[in-house]
LOMAR-731872 format. One line per 8 residues: number of its first residue (from 1); their letters; for each residue x, y, z of N, C-alpha, C, O. Coordinates in steps of 0.1 Angstrom, whole numbers, plus 5000, padded with zeros to 4 digits. Atoms other than C-alpha are relative to their C-alpha. Layout:
N
NUM = a = X:Y:Z:X:Y:Z:X:Y:Z:X:Y:Z; ...
***
This chain:
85
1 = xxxxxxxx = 5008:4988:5000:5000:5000:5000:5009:5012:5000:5020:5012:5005; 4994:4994:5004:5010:5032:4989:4999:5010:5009:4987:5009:5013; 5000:4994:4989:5016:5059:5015:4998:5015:4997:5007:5019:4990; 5000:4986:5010:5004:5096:5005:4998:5007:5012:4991:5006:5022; 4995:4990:4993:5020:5124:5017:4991:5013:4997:4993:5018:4986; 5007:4984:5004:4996:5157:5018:5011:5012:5000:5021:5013:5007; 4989:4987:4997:5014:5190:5014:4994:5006:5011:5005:5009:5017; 4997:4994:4992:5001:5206:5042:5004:4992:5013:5005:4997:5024
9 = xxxxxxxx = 4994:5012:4988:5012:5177:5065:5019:5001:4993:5027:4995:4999; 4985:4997:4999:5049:5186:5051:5005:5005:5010:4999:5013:5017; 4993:4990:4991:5073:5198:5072:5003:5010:4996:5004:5019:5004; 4999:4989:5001:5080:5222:5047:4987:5011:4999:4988:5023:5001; 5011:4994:4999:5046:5233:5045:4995:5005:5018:4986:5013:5021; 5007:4993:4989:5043:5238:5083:5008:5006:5004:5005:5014:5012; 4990:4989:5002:5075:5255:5083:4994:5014:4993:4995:5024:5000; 5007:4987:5008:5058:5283:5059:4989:5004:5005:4988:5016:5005
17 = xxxxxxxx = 5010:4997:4988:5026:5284:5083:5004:5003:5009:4996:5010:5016; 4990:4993:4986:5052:5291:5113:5005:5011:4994:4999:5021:5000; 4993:4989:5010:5071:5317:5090:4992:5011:5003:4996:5021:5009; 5007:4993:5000:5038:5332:5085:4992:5005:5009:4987:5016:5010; 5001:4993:4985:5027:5331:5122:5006:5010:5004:5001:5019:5010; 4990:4990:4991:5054:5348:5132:5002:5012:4989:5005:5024:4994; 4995:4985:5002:5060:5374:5108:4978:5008:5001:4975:5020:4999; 5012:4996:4995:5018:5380:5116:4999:5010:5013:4995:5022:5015
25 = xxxxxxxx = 4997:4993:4983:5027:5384:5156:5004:5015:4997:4998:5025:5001; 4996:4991:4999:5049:5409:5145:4995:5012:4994:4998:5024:4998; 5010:4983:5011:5027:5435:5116:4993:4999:5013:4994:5009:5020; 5012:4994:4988:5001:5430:5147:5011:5007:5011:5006:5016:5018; 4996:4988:4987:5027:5447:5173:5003:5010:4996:5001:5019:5004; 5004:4992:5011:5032:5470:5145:4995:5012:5004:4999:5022:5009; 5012:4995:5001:5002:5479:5142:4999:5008:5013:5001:5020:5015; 5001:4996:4986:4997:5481:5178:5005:5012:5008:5000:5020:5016
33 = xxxxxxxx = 4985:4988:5001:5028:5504:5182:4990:5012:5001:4986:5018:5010; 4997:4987:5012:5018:5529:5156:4982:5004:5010:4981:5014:5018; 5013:4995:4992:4979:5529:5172:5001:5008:5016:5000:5019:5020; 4994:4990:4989:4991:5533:5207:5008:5015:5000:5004:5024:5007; 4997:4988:5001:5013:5561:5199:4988:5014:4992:4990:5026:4992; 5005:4992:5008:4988:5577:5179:4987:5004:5018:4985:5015:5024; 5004:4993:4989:4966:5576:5212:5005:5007:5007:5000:5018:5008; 4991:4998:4991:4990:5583:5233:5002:5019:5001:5003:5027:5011
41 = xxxxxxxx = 4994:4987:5006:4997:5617:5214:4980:5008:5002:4979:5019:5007; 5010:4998:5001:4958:5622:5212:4995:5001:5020:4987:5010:5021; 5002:5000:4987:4953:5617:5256:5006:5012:5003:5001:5020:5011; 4990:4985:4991:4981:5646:5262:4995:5007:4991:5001:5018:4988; 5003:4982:5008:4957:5668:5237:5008:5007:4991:5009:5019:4990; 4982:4999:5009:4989:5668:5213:4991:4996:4985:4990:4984:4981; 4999:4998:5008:4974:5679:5181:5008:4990:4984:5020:4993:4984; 4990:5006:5008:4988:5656:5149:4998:5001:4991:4988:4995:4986
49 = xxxxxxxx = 5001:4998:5013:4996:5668:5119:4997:4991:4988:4997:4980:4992; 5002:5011:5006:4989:5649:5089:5017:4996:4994:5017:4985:4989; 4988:5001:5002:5027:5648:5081:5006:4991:5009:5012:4981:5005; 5000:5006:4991:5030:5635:5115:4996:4984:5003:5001:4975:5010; 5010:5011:4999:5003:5608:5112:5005:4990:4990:5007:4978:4992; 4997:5013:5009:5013:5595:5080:5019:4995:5002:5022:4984:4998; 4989:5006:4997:5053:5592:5091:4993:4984:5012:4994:4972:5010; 4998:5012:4994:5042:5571:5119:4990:4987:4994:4991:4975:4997
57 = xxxxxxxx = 5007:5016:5005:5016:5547:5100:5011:4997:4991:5008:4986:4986; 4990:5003:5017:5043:5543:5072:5011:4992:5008:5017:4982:5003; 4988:5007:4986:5069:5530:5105:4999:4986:5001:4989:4981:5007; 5006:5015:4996:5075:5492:5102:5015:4997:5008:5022:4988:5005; 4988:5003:4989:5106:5495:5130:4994:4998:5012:4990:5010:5011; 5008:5003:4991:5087:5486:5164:5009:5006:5007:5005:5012:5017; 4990:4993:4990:5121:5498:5180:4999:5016:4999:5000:5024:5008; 5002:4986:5005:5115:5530:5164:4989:5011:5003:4989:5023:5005
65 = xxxxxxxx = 5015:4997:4993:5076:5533:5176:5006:5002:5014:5005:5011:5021; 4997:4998:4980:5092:5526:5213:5003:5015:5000:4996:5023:5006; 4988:4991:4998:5118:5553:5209:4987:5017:5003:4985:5025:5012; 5013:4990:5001:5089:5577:5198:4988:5001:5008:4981:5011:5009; 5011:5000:4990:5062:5568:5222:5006:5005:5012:4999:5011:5021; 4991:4997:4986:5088:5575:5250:5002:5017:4999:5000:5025:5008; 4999:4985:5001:5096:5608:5236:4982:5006:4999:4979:5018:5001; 5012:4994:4997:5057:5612:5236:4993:5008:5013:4987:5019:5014
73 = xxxxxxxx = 5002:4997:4990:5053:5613:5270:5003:5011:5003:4994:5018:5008; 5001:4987:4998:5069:5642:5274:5000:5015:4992:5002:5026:4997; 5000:4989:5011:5065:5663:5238:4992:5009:5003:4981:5005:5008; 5014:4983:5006:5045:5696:5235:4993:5001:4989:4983:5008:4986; 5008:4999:5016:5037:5690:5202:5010:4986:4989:5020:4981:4990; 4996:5018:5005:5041:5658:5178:5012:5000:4990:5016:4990:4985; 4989:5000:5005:5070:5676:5159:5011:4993:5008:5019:4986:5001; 4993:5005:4995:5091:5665:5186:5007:4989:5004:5018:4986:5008
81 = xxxxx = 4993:5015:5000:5090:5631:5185:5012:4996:4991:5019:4986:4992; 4990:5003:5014:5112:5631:5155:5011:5011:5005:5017:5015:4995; 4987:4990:4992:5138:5656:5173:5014:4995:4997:5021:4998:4987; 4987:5006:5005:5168:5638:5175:5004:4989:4991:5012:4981:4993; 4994:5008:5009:5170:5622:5143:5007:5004:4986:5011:4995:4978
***
């Protein structure tokens, strides 16, 4: 009897479903990022330009959302997150 192998029962096939787990996890913390800061800036009453708004949706560095959410906390205005760069 002849033994049949499905592709999604491959290992390479559940290798490319892990791949795509994970690079999923990560557009969702992303995402998440770029939303929280955009509250974040919207709670302290911090005005956001649309220059502003579309830099940070356009952001797929998650290190780079931290850096900027940190400088949110204490900005005056949403130019400043981008200060020291």
């Amino acid at each position: 009897m002849k033994t049949v192998q499905y592709f999604w029962r491959h290992p390479l096939a559940e290798q490319v479903r892990e791949e795509g787990r994970v690079e999923g996890r990560e557009e969702g913390r992303i995402e998440t990022s770029r939303a929280m800061l955009l509250r974040l800036l919207e709670w302290r009453h911090i005005p956001v330009p649309t220059t502003v708004r579309a830099r940070i949706e356009s952001c797929t560095d998650l290190s780079q959302l931290e850096a900027w959410a940190e400088r949110a906390v204490h900005a005056a205005d949403a130019e400043e997150l981008f200060v020291e760069e």
